[in-house]
Structure formats: C-alpha cells, structure tokens
Backbone as JSON Lines, residues from 0, in Angstrom:
{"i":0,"aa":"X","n":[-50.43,29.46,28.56],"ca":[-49.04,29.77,28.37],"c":[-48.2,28.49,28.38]}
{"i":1,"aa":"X","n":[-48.61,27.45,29.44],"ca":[-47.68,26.47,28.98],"c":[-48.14,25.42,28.0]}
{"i":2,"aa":"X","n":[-49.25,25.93,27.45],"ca":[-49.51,25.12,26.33],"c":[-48.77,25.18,25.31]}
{"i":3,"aa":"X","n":[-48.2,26.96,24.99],"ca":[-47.36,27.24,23.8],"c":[-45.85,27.12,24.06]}
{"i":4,"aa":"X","n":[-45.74,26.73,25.36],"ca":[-44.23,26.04,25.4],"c":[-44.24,24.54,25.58]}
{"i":5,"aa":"X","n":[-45.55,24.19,25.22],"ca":[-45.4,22.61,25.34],"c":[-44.96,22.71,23.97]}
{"i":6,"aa":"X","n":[-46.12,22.87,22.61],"ca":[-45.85,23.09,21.38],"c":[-44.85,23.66,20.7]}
{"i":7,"aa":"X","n":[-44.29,24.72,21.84],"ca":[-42.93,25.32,21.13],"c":[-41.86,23.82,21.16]}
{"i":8,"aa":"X","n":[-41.33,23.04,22.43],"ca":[-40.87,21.82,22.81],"c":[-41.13,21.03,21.44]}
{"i":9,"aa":"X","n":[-42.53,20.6,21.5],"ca":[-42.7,19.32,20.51],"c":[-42.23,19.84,19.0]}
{"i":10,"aa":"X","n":[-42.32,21.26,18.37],"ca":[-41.75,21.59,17.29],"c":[-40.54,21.12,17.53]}
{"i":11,"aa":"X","n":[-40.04,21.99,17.8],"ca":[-38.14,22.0,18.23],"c":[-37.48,20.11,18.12]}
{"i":12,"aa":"X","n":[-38.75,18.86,18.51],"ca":[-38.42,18.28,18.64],"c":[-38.26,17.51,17.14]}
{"i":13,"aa":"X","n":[-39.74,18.01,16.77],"ca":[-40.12,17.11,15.3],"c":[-38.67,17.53,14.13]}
{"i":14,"aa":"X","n":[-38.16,19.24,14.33],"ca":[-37.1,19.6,13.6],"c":[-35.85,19.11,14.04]}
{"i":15,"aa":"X","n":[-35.69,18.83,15.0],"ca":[-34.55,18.05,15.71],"c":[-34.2,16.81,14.82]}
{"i":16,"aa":"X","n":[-35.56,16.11,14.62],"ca":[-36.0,14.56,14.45],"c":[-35.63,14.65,12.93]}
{"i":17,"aa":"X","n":[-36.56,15.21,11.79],"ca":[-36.58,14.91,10.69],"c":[-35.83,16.36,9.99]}
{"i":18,"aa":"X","n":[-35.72,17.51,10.53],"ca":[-34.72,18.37,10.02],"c":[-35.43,19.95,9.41]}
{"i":19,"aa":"X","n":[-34.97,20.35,9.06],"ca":[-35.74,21.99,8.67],"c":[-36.45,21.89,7.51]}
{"i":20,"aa":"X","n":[-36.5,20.92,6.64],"ca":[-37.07,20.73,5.25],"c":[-38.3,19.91,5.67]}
{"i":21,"aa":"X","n":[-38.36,19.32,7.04],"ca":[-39.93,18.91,7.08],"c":[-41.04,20.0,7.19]}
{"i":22,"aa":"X","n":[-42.24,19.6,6.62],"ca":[-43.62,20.38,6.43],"c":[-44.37,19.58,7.3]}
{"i":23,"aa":"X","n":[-45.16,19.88,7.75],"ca":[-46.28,19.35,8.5],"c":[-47.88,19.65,7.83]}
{"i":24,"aa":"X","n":[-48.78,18.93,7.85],"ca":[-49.91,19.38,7.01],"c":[-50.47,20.6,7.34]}
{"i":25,"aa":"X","n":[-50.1,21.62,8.8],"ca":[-50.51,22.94,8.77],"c":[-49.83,23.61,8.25]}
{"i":26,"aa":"X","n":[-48.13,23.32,8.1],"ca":[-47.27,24.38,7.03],"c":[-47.67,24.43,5.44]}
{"i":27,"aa":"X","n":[-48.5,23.23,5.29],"ca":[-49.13,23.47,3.41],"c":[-50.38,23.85,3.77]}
{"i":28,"aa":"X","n":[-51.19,23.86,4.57],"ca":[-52.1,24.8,4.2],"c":[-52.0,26.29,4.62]}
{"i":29,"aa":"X","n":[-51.12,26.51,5.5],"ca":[-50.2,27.96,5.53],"c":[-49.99,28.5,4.57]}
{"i":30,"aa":"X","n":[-49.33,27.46,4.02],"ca":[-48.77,27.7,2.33],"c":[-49.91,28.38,1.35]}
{"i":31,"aa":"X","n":[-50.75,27.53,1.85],"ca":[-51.82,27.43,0.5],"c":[-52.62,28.92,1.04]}
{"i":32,"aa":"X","n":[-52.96,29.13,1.8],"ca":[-54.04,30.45,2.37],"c":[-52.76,31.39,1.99]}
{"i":33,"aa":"X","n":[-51.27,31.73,2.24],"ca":[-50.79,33.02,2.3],"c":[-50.59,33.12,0.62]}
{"i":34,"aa":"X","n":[-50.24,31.83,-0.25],"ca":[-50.35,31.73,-1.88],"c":[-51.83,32.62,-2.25]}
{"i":35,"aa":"X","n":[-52.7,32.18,-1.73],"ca":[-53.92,32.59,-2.6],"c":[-53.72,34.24,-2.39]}
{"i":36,"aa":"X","n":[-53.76,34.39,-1.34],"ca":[-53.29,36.1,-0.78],"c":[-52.18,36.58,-1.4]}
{"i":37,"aa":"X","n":[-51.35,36.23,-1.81],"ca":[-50.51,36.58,-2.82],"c":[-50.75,37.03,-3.83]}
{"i":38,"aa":"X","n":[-51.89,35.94,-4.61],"ca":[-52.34,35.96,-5.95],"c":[-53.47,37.59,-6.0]}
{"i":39,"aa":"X","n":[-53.82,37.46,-5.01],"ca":[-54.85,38.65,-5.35],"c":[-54.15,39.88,-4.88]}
{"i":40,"aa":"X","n":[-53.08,40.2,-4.22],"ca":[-52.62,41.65,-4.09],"c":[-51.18,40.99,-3.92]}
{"i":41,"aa":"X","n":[-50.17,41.04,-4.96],"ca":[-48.47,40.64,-4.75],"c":[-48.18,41.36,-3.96]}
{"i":42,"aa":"X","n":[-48.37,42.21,-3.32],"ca":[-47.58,43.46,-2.16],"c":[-48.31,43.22,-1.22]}
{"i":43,"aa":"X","n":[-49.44,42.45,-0.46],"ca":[-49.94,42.5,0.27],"c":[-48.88,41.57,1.44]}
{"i":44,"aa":"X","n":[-48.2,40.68,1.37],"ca":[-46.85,40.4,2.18],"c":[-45.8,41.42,2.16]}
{"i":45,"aa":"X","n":[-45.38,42.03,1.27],"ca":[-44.45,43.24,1.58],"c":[-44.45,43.4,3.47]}
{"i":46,"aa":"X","n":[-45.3,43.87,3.45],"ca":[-44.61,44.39,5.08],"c":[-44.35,43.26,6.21]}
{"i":47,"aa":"X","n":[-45.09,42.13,5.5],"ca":[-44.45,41.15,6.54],"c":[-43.79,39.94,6.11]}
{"i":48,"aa":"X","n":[-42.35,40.33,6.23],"ca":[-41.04,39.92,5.28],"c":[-40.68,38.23,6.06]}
{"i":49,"aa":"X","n":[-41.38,37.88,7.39],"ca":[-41.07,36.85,7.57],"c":[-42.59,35.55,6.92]}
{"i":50,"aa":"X","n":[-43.26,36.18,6.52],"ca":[-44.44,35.38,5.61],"c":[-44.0,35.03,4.32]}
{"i":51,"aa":"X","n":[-43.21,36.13,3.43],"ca":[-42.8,36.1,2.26],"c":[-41.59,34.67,2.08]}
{"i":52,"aa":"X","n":[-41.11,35.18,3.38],"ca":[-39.76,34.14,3.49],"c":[-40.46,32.78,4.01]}
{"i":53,"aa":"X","n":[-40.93,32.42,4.65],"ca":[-41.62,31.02,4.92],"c":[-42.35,30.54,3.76]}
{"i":54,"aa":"X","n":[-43.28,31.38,2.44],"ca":[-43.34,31.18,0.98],"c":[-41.62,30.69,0.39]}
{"i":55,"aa":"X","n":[-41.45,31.9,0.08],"ca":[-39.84,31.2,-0.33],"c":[-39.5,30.0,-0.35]}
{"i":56,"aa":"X","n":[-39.49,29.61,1.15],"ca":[-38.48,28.53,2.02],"c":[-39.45,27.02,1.26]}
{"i":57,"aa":"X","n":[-40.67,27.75,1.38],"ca":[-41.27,26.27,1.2],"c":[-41.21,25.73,-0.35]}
{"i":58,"aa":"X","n":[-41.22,26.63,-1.27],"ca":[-41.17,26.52,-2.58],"c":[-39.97,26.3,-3.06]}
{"i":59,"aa":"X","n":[-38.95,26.09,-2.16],"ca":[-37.44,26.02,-2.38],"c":[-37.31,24.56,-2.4]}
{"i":60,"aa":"X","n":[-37.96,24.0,-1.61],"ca":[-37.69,22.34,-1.1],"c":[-37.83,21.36,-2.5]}
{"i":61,"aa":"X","n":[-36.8,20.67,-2.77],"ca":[-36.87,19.92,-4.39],"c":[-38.03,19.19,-4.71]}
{"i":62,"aa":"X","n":[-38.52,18.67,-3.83],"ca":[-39.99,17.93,-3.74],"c":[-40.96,19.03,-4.58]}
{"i":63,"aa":"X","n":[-41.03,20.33,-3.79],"ca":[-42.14,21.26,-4.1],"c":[-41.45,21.83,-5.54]}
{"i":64,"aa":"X","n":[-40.48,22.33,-5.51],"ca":[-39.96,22.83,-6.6],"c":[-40.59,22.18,-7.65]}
{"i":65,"aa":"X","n":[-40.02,21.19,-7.97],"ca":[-40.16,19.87,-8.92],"c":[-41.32,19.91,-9.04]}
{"i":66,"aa":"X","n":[-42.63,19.5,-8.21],"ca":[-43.57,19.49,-8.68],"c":[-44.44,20.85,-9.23]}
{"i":67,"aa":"X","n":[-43.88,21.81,-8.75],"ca":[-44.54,23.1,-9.2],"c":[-44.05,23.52,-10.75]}
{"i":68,"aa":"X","n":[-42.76,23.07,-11.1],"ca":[-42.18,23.11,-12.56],"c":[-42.81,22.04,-13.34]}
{"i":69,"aa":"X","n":[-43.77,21.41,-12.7],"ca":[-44.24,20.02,-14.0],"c":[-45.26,20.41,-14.14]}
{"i":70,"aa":"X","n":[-45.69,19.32,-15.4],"ca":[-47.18,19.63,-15.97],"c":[-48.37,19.26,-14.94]}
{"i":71,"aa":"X","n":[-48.04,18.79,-14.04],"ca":[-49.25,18.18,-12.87],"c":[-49.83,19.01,-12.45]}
{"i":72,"aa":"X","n":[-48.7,20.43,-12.05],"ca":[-49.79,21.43,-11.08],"c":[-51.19,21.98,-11.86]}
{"i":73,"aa":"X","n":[-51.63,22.78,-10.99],"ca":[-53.4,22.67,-11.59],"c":[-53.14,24.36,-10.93]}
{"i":74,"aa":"X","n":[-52.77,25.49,-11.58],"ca":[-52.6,26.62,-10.8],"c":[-54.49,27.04,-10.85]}
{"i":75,"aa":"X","n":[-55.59,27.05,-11.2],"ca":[-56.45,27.48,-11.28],"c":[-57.49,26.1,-11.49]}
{"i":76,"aa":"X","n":[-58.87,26.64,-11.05],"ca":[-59.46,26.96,-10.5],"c":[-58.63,27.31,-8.99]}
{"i":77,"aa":"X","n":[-58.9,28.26,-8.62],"ca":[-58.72,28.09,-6.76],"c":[-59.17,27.85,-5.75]}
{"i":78,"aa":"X","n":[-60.58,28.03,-5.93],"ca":[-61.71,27.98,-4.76],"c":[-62.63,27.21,-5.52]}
{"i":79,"aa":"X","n":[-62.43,26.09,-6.49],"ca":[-63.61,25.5,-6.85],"c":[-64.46,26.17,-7.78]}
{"i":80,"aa":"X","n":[-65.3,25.0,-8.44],"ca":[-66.41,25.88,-9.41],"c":[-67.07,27.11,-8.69]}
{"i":81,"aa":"X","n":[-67.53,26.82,-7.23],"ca":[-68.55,27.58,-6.78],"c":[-68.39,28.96,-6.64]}
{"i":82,"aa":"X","n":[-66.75,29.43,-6.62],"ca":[-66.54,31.02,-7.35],"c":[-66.61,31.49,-7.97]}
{"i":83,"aa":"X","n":[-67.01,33.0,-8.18],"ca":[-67.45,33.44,-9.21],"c":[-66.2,34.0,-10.08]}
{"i":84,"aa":"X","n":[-65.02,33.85,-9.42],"ca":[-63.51,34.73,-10.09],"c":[-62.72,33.14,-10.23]}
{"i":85,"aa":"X","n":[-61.84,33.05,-10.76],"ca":[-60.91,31.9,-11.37],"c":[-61.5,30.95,-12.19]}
{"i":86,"aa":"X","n":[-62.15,30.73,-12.73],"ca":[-62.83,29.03,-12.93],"c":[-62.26,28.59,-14.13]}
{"i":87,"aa":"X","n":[-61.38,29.74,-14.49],"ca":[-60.76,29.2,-15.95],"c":[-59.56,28.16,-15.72]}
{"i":88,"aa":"X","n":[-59.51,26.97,-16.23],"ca":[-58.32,26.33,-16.18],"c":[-57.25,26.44,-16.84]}
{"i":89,"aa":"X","n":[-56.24,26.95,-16.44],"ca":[-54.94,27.14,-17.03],"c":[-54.35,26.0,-17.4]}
C-alpha cells in the first residue's frame, strides 16, 4: 500500500515537473496494447470510457498527431511476420 502512494507521489511529481502532455515509455506501450484491442473489436472500450479517453488524449498531443498523419507510420504488420492475421503492409 505504501508502495502505490509512493508511485502515486512520484507521478504527481513527474506531471508537476514536465506537465500533462508528458508520456512515459509505459503510457506508449499502454497506448500500443489498448490500440491493437481496438483494432480487433472497436466497441470493446465502449464500457470503459476512461481507456477510450487516455487513447484520445494521447493521439491528441501534436508530436503524435503529426506523426500519425505522415507517411512514416507503418499501421500494419502488427505483431510481426510471425502472425498469421495482418502481414499485409499498408
């Protein structure tokens, strides 16, 4: 228990520090696991409206925006050759 109010503390601090638009490398792979879950059932966040919104929030940030509107992103493969579903490159 006071482990998750140590971590609650050190959040609070890092957003204090650099502001609500910072990501940390577990908020993109957050990102990235609740995206793929997206992709395979769009309603499967429906009932949990604060997941949908932390998607949102993160795809909002001009950094991500920007790069998700350019030719760089790579929306497919998802899981690598070694799946048997996506391997087509878009």
């Amino acid at each position: 228990m006071l482990e998750n109010e140590a971590i609650d503390i050190r959040m609070a601090l890092v957003y204090l520090f650099y502001g609500p638009d910072f990501l940390t490398y577990v908020d993109l792979v957050l990102y990235d696991v609740l995206n793929q879950h997206r992709l395979f059932e769009p309603s499967l966040l429906l009932p949990h409206p604060n997941l949908g919104q932390f998607l949102q929030r993160v795809e909002a940030l001009d950094k991500i925006s920007a790069f998700m509107k350019s030719s760089r992103i790579i929306k497919s493969p998802i899981n690598n050759r070694a799946a048997s579903w996506g391997i087509k490159k878009e």
